[in-house]
C-alpha positions, 0 to 999 in steps of 0.5 A: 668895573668887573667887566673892564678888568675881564676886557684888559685880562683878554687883552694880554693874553690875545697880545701874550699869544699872538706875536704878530700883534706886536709885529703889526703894531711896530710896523706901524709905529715904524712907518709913522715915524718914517712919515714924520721924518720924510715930511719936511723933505716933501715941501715943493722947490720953487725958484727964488723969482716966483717967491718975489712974484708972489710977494709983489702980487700980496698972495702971501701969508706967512714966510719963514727962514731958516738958515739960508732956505725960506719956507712961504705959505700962500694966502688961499691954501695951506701949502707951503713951498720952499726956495734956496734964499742964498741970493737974498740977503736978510736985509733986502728981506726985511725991507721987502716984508716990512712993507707988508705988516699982514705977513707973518714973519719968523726966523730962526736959526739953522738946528741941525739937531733937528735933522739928525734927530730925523735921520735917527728915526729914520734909521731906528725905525728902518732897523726895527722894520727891518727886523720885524720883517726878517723875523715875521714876514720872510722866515730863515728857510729851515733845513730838514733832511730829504725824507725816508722815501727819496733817501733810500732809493738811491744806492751804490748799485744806482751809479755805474762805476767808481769802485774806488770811491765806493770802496772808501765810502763804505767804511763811513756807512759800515761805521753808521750802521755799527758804531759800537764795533768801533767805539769798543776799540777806540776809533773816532768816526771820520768827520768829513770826506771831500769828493773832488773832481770835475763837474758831472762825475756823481759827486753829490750821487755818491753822497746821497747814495752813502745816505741810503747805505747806511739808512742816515738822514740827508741834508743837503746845501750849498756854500753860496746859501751861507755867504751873504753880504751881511758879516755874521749871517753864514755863520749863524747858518753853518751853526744851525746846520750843525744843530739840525743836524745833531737833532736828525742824527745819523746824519750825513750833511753834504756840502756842494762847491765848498770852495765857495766858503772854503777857499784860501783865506788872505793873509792879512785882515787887512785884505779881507773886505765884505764878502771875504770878511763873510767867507773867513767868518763863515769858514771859521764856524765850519771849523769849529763845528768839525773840531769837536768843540760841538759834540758830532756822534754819527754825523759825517761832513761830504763835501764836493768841489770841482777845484781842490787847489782852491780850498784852505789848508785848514780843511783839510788837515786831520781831523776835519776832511780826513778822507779825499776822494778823487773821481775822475771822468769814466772810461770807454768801459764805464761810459758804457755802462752809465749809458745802460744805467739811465737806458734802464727805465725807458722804454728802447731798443738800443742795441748793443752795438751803438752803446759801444760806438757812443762809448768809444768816441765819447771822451770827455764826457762825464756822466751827467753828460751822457745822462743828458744823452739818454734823456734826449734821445726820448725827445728825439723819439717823441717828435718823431712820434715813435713809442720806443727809442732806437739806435737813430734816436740815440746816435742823434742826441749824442752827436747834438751834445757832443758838439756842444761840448765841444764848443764850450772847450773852445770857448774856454 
């Protein structure tokens, strides 16, 4: 007796302990059950005719009818089979199977309880795996901010030009790194700052690199990773976000695309279906976080968007992105300079002649273009089984990028 009271008190404490223990044991209950309410739709269809074969052949040893289905069992085996028994009128039955005292024979009336108490099952049982699965198996992602080593190697002095953006910006990094010159005179932080401007013009650079200014914490997201098709879920996600964020503080949290969950919302509810439904709801949580009804001590909101015209007026009132930054597409002298920033740690022999040429006929490119010119230029130079980059090397990425950048504005 002592020894079975010792087993049942290990018991509750392996299944206290081990949350998975009830999640596997669910699972199971949940495919029994599944199993069960399937088990009436995998019975074979067979016509009416071979029902009739068999029956004039005395292979038959039980039917049974249900509404308008007949459901028989043959005589050599426990399987049954299933027809669609309209045709057959239960007269013309009875006379057929009152010949034949050896069958046994039911009938019963159509329950329609039966099946939707099935669909039930199902459909609790689904949820509940659903649930166990969602919670046990496939875990939220957790957010963590980029740690110390990548964040504060960036910095301002990383990224070629955008004097004005930086100028802006430091006022963010100034107050994260002196909050009580501010406070003592009363001046809130800013809580948000919208970067706006075409795509490949360091957007998100700038915000990693206020990150490594002032030495905050860095976490960064997209908008697509908060619209799902499930209302409710984005939302959930921007509070975790903001609750991360809070534990990490000083925390900078950037916002790629925010026009993906920041764009003009319809007018009426009405209009507002599925994944508009999800980005209002998800909108309305990003609003709420930014309004303070959450404390936000030290933590800015960057965000980045390729089309400003798109964005809610509710963003961009005071006191949510108080600061918009504009960054546009660099000048001759700027691409210049970009170029011999990524040309810094490879190994060439450009000469300064050439960078000037690219830079002058090199319009339109941003600076993730003229990156991707630096880093082909090392391609160039490996096939052609040099050590070094040079000038033919360079000349040759540019114009292969060039010219591809130039058919996609033909082709918009």
């Amino acid at each position: 007796m002592q020894f079975l009271k010792s087993w049942i008190k290990k018991l509750k404490k392996t299944f206290s302990n081990n949350k998975s223990v009830y999640a596997g044991i669910a699972l199971v209950i949940s495919f029994y059950f599944l199993g069960k309410a399937s088990k009436a739709q995998s019975i074979p269809k067979v016509k009416l005719s071979y029902f009739l074969l068999a029956l004039s052949q005395n292979i038959i040893s039980e039917v049974l009818v249900e509404g308008k289905t007949l459901l028989f069992r043959s005589t050599n085996s426990n399987n049954y089979y299933q027809t669609d028994a309209s045709m057959l009128s239960k007269d013309r039955l009875f006379l057929l199977l009152k010949e034949k005292p050896e069958i046994v024979f039911s009938s019963v009336e159509k329950n329609k309880g039966i099946n939707i108490a099935n669909l039930l099952i199902t459909l609790a049982s689904a949820y509940l795996t659903f649930k166990i699965a969602s919670k046990y198996i496939m875990p939220e992602k957790e957010i963590k901010p980029i740690d110390d080593e990548m964040r504060v190697k960036v910095k301002f002095d990383q990224i070629y030009g955008l004097n004005h953006a930086k100028s802006q910006l430091q006022e963010i990094i100034d107050f994260l790194k002196h909050p009580s010159k501010y406070q003592a005179v009363g001046a809130r932080l800013r809580k948000g700052v919208l970067i706006y401007g075409p795509p490949g013009t360091g957007k998100t650079m700038l915000a990693k690199a206020t990150a490594g200014e002032s030495n905050a914490n860095f976490i960064f997201t997209t908008a697509s990773e908060f619209v799902e098709m499930y209302v409710g879920v984005g939302a959930k996600r921007v509070r975790d976000l903001f609750s991360k964020a809070r534990k990490f503080a000083p925390c900078i949290i950037f916002i790629d695309e925010i026009d993906g969950v920041g764009s003009r919302r319809k007018n009426k509810e009405s209009e507002q279906q599925g994944a508009e439904m999800e980005r209002a709801t998800t909108l309305n949580q990003l609003l709420t976080e930014m309004d303070g009804f959450q404390q936000m001590e030290n933590i800015v909101v960057i965000a980045a968007t390729n089309r400003l015209q798109l964005i809610d007026d509710a963003l961009l009132r005071s006191g949510r992105f108080d600061t918009k930054i504009k960054v546009n597409l660099p000048d001759e002298e700027e691409r210049k300079g970009i170029l011999q920033v990524h040309l810094r740690n490879k190994k060439q022999k450009v000469s300064d002649e050439t960078l000037q040429d690219i830079a002058s006929k090199s319009e339109g490119l941003s600076g993730a273009d003229l990156e991707n010119v630096t880093n082909e230029s090392a391609y160039n130079c490996i096939h052609k089984e040099r050590d070094m980059i040079n000038d033919e090397d360079i000349l040759e990425a540019f114009d292969k990028i060039y010219k591809e950048k130039q058919s996609q504005f033909q082709y918009f």
